[in-house]
Backbone as JSON, one array per atom type, in Angstrom:
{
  "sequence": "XXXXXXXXXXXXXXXXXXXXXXXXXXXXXXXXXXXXXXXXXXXXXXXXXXXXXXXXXXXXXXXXXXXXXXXX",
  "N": [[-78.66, -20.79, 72.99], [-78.08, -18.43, 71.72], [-77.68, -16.66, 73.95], [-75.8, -17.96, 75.17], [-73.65, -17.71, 74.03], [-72.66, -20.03, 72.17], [-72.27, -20.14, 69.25], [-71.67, -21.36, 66.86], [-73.27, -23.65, 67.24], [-75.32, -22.99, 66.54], [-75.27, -23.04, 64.13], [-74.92, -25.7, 63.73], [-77.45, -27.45, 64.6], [-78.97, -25.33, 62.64], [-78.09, -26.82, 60.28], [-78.92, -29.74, 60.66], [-82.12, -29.39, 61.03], [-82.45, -28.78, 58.39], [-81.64, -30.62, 57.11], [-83.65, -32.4, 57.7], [-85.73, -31.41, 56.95], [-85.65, -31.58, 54.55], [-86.34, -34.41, 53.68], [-89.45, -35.98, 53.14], [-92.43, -36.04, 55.37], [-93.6, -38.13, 56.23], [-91.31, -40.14, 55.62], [-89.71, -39.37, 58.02], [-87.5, -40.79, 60.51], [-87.67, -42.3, 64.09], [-85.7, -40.74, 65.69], [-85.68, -38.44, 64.29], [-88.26, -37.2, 64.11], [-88.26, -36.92, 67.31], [-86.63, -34.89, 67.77], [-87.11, -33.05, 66.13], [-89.71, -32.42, 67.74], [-88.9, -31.81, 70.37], [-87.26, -29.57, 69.97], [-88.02, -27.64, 68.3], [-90.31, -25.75, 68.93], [-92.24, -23.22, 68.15], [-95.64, -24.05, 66.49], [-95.9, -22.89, 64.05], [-92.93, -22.77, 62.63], [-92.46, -25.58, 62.7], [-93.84, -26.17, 60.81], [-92.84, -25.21, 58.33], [-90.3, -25.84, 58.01], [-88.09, -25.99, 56.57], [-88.08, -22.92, 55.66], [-87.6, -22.16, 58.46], [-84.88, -22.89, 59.03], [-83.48, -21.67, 57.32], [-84.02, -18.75, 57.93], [-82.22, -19.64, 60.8], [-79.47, -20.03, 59.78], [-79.12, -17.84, 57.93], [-79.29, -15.7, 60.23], [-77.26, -17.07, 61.95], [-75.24, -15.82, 60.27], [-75.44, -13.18, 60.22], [-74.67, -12.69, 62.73], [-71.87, -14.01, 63.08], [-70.79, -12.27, 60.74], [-70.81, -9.73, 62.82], [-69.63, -10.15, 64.78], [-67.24, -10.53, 63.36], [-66.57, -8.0, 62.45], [-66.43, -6.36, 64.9], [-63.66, -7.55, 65.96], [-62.17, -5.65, 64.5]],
  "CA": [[-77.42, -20.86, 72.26], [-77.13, -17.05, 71.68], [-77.35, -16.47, 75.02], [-74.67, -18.77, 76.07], [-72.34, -17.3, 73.27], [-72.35, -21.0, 71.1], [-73.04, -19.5, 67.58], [-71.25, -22.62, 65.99], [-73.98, -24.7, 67.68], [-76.71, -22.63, 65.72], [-75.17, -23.71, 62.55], [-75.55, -27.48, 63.66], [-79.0, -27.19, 64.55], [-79.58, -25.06, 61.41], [-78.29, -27.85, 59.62], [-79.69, -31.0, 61.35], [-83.27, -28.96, 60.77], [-82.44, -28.21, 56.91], [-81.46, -32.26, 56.46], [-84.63, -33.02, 58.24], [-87.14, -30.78, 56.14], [-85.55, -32.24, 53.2], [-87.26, -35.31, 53.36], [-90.83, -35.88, 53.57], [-92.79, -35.7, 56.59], [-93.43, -39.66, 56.33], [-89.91, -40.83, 55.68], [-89.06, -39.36, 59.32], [-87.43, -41.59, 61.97], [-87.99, -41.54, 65.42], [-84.87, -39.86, 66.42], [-86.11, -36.99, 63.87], [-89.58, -36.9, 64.82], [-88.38, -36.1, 68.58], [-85.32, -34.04, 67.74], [-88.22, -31.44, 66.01], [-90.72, -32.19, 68.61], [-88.29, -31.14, 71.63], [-86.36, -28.79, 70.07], [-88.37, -26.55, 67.39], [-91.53, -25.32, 69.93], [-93.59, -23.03, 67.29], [-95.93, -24.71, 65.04], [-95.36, -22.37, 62.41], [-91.82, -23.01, 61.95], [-92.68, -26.77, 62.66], [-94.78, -26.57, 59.7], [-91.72, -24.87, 57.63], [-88.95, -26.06, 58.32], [-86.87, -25.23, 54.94], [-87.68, -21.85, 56.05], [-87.16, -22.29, 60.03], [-83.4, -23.36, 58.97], [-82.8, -20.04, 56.43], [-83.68, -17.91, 58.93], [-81.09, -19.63, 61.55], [-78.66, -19.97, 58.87], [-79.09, -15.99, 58.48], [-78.73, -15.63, 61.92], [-75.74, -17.21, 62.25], [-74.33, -15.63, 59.29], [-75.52, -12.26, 60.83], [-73.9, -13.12, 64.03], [-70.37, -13.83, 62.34], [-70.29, -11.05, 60.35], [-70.83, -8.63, 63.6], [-67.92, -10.33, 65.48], [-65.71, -10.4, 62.22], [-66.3, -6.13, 62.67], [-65.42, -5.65, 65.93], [-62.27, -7.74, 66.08], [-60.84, -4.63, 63.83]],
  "C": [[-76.83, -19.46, 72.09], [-76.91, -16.34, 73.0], [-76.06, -16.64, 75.92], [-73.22, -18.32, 74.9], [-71.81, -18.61, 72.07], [-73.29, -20.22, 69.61], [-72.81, -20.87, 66.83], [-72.53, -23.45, 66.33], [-75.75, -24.28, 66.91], [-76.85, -23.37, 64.12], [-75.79, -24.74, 62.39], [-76.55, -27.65, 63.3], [-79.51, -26.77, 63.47], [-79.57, -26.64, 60.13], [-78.95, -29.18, 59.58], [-81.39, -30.68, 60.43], [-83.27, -29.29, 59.38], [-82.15, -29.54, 56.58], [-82.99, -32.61, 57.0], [-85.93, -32.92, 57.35], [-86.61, -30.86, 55.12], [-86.29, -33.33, 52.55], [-88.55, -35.27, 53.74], [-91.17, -36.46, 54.74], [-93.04, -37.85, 57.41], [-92.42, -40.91, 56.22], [-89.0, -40.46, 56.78], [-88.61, -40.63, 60.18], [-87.46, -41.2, 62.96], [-87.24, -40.32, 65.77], [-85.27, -38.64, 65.88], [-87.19, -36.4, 64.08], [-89.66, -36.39, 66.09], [-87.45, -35.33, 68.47], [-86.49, -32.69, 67.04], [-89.12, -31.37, 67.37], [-89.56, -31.35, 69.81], [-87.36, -30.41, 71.5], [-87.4, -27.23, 69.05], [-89.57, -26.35, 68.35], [-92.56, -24.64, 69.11], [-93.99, -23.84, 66.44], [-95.67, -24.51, 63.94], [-94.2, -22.42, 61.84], [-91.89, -24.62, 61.77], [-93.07, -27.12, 61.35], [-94.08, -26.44, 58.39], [-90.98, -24.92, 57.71], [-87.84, -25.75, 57.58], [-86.79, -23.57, 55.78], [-86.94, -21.09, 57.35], [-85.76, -22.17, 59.57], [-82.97, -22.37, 57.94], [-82.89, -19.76, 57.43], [-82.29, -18.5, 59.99], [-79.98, -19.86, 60.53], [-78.33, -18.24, 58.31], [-78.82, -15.23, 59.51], [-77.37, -15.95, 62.14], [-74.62, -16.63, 61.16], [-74.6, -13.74, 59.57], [-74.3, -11.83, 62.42], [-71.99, -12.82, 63.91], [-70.02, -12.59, 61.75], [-70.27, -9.8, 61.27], [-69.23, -8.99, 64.61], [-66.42, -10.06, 64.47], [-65.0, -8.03, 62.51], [-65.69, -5.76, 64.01], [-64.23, -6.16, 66.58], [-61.47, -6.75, 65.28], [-61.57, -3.34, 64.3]]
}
C-alpha cells in the first residue's frame, strides 16, 4: 500500500483491523477470521491487534502530515 502510493487504503485496513480486535476472539466470523489470517502475517501483531491498528493509524497519520508539508 505504501509502496503503491494508496495511503487512504491504510486507513481502511487500519480500521477494518481496529473493528475486528474489538470483539472477542470467539465472536469472529469467517470472513474476519480469513481477512486477519491473509492479510496480518506476524503473530505478534496477530496476537494485538488494538495495537497492530494504532500503529497503522500512526502511520497513516504520519504519512499525511509529510505530504500536507511539502505541498507548501
Amino acid at each position: 500500500m505504501i509502496l503503491d502510493g494508496k495511503f487512504n487504503e491504510i486507513l481502511k485496513f487500519s480500521e477494518r483491523v481496529f473493528r475486528i480486535a474489538l470483539k472477542p476472539n470467539n465472536e469472529w466470523g469467517k470472513n474476519e477470521n480469513e481477512f486477519i489470517n491473509e492479510n496480518v502475517k506476524l503473530e505478534g501483531n496477530k496476537n494485538n491487534l488494538t495495537s497492530f491498528s494504532q500503529n497503522l493509524f500512526k502511520l497513516y497519520a504520519l504519512i499525511e502530515e509529510e505530504i500536507k508539508k511539502r505541498r507548501f
